[in-house]
C-alpha positions, -999 to 999 in steps of 0.1 A, spaced: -900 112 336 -888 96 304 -866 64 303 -839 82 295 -837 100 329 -852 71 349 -819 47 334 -795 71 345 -813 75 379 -811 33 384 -772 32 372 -760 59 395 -778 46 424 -764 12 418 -731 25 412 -737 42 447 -749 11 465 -721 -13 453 -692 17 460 -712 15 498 -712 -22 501 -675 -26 497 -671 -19 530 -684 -52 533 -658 -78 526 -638 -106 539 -602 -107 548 -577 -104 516 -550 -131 519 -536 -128 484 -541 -106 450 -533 -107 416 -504 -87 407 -513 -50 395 -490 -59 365 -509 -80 344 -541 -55 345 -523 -27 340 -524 -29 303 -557 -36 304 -569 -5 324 -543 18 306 -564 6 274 -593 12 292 -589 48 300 -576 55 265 -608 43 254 -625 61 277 -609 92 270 -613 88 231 -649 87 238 -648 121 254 -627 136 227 -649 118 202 -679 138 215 -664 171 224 -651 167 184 -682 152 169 -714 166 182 -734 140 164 -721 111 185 -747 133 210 -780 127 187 -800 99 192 -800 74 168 -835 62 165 -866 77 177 -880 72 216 -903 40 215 -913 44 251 -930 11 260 -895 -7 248 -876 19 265 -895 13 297 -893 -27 292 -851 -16 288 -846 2 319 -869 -29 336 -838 -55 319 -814 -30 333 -831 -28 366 -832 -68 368 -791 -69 352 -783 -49 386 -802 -77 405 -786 -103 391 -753 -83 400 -765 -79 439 -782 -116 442 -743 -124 433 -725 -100 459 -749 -109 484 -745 -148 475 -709 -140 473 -707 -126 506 -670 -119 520 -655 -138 490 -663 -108 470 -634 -83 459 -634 -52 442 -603 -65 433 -586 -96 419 -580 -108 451 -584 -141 473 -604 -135 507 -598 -156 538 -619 -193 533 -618 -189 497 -633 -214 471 -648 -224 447 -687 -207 444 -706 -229 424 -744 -220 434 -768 -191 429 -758 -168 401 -728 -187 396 -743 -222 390 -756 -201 358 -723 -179 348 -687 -178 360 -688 -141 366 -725 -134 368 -716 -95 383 -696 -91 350 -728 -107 331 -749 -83 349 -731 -51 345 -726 -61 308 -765 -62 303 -769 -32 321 -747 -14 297 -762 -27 268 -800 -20 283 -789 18 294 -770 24 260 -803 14 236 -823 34 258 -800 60 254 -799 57 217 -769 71 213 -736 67 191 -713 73 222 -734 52 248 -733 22 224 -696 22 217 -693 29 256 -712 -4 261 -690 -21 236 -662 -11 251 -671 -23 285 -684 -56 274 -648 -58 260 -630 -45 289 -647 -68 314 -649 -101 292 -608 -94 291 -607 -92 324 -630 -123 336 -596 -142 317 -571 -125 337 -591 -133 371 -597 -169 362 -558 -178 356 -553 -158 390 -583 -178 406 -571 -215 386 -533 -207 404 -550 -201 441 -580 -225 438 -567 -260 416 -582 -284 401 -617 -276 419 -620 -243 396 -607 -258 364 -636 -289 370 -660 -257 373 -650 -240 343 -657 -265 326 -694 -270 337 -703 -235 338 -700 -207 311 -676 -182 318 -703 -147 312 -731 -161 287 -755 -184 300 -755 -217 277 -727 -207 259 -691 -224 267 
């Protein structure tokens, strides 16, 4: 099986696990309003939707852009594999303070341990690498803006959930902002 294939395989059946596991959540007691992230999906799905029309228009946004090197490809779907572990070691650290939403679940506050003793929004860290792992193995013009893209959409994102989460949590999320880095590890 080339990398190519086995990448795709590993993001769909994580996609698949996590859309499972929200079943598994705590008690909402408060969300964000939809209002200030509506811009910010709209965007999204424009983006989105460019890329589609981008590749239906331009069939060399399809070809791949360097040749398949498949002992780095392999070593790229192992970071993507480990990116979705980091993602999981913070839902299941998380527990029923996790939201597919912006949202605040019943006994919220501030996680400061595990995956996020490291990064503020270690899932968004995660799926961010992921992306960037799948779209070099992918090698492709379309699967690297796609990664850009989302690396955009979620950084822009992590900003709007930490005002909601600095409004519902005080002081004691503002004192960990400033000790731990909001998505890159080191790096404030």
């Amino acid at each position: 099986m080339p990398a190519s294939d086995a990448v795709m395989i590993l993001c769909g059946l994580f996609v698949l696990s996590w859309v499972v596991a929200a079943a598994w959540a705590g008690q909402t007691v408060g969300s964000m309003a939809p209002g200030p992230l509506r811009p910010l999906y709209g965007a999204g799905a424009a983006a989105g939707l460019a890329l589609v029309l981008a590749g239906w228009a331009w069939p060399w946004t399809h070809e791949r852009l360097w040749a398949e090197m498949p002992v780095i490809d392999w070593l790229l779907v192992a970071v993507c594999a480990a990116a979705f572990a980091f993602c999981w070691w913070a839902r299941i650290h998380l527990g029923a303070l996790w939201s597919a939403g912006v949202a605040r679940k019943e006994g919220h506050r501030v996680v400061d341990t595990g995956p996020y003793a490291i990064v503020r929004h270690p899932i968004y860290t995660g799926s961010i690498l992921a992306g960037f792992a799948w779209a070099a193995v992918r090698a492709r013009p379309l699967a690297i803006a796609l990664a850009v893209l989302y690396a955009v959409f979620m950084s822009i994102k992590a900003r709007h959930e930490e005002r909601f989460l600095r409004e519902e949590l005080g002081p004691d999320y503002d004192e960990y902002s400033k000790r731990v880095p909001r998505l890159v590890p080191f790096i404030h």
